[in-house]
C-alpha positions as CSV (number, residue, x, y, z in Angstrom):
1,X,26.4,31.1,-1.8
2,X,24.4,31.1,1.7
3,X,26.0,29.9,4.5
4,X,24.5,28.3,7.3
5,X,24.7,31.2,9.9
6,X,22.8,32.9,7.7
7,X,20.0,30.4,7.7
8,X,20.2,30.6,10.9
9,X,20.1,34.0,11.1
10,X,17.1,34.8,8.7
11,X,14.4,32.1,10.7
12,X,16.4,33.4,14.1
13,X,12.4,34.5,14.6
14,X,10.4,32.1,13.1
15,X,8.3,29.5,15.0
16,X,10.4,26.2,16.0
17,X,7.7,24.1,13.9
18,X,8.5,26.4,11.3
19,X,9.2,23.4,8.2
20,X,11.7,23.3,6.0
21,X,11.6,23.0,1.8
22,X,13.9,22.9,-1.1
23,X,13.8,23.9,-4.3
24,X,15.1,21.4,-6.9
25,X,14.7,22.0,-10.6
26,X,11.4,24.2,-9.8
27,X,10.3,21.3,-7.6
28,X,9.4,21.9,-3.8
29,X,10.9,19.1,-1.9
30,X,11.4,18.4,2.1
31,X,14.3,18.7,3.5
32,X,14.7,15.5,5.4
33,X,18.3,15.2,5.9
34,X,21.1,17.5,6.9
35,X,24.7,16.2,7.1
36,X,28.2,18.2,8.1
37,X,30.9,17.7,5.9
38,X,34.4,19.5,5.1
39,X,32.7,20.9,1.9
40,X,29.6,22.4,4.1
41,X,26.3,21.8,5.3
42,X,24.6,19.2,2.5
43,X,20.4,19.0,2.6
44,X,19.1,16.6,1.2
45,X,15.3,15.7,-0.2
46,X,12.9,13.1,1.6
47,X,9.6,12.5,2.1
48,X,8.8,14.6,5.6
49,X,10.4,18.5,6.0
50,X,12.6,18.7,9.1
51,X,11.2,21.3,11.4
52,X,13.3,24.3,12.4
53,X,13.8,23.0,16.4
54,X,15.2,19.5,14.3
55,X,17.8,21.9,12.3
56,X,18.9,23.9,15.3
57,X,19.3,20.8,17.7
58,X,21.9,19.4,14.6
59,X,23.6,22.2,14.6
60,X,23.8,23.5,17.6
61,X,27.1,22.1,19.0
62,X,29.5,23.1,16.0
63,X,31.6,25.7,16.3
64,X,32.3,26.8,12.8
65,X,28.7,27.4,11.3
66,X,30.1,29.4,8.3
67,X,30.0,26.7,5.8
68,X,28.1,26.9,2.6
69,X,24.7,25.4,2.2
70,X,24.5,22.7,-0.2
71,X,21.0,20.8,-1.8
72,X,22.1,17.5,-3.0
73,X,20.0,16.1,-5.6
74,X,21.4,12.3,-6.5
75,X,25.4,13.1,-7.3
76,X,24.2,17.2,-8.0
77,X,25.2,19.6,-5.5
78,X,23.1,22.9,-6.4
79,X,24.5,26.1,-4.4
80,X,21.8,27.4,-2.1
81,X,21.2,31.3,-2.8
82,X,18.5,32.2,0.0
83,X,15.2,31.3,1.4
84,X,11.4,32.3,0.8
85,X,9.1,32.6,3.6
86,X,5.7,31.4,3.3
87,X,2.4,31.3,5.4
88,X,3.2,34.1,7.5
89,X,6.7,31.2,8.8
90,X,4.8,28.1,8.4
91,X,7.2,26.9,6.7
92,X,10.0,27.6,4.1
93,X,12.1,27.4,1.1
94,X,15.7,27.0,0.3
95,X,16.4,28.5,-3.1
């Protein structure tokens, strides 16, 4: 399962603007919400993508960013395996 340092690591050079998508049962989806818990980093579908500057200011002041990356789809939590980068950065997807 992917952790959120690696997220971080893999769009370490991407554009800030750079927006963020999720894959849910072959669906593309924005991310619109991030939230920290003890099981890990949970994303969460919505109507606009977060943008990679949005990610990295939520982030930014934890200290432990090794947690697992979670998509949460209604009561679902579907392990997140890697991303896909499309347009050249413009934006991508959780898988």
């Amino acid at each position: 399962i992917m952790r959120l340092t690696d997220l971080l690591q893999l769009t370490n050079d991407l554009n800030n603007q750079t927006a963020f998508y999720l894959t849910i049962k072959g669906k593309i989806l924005p991310l619109a919400k991030l939230k920290i818990t003890a099981d890990g980093c949970l994303l969460y579908p919505g109507q606009h993508p977060m943008s990679k500057l949005k990610v990295i200011h939520l982030v930014k002041q934890m200290h432990h960013k090794g947690i697992p990356l979670w998509i949460i789809n209604g009561k679902e939590k579907i392990p997140t395996y890697g991303i896909q980068i499309k347009d050249n950065g413009r934006w991508i997807r959780l898988t």
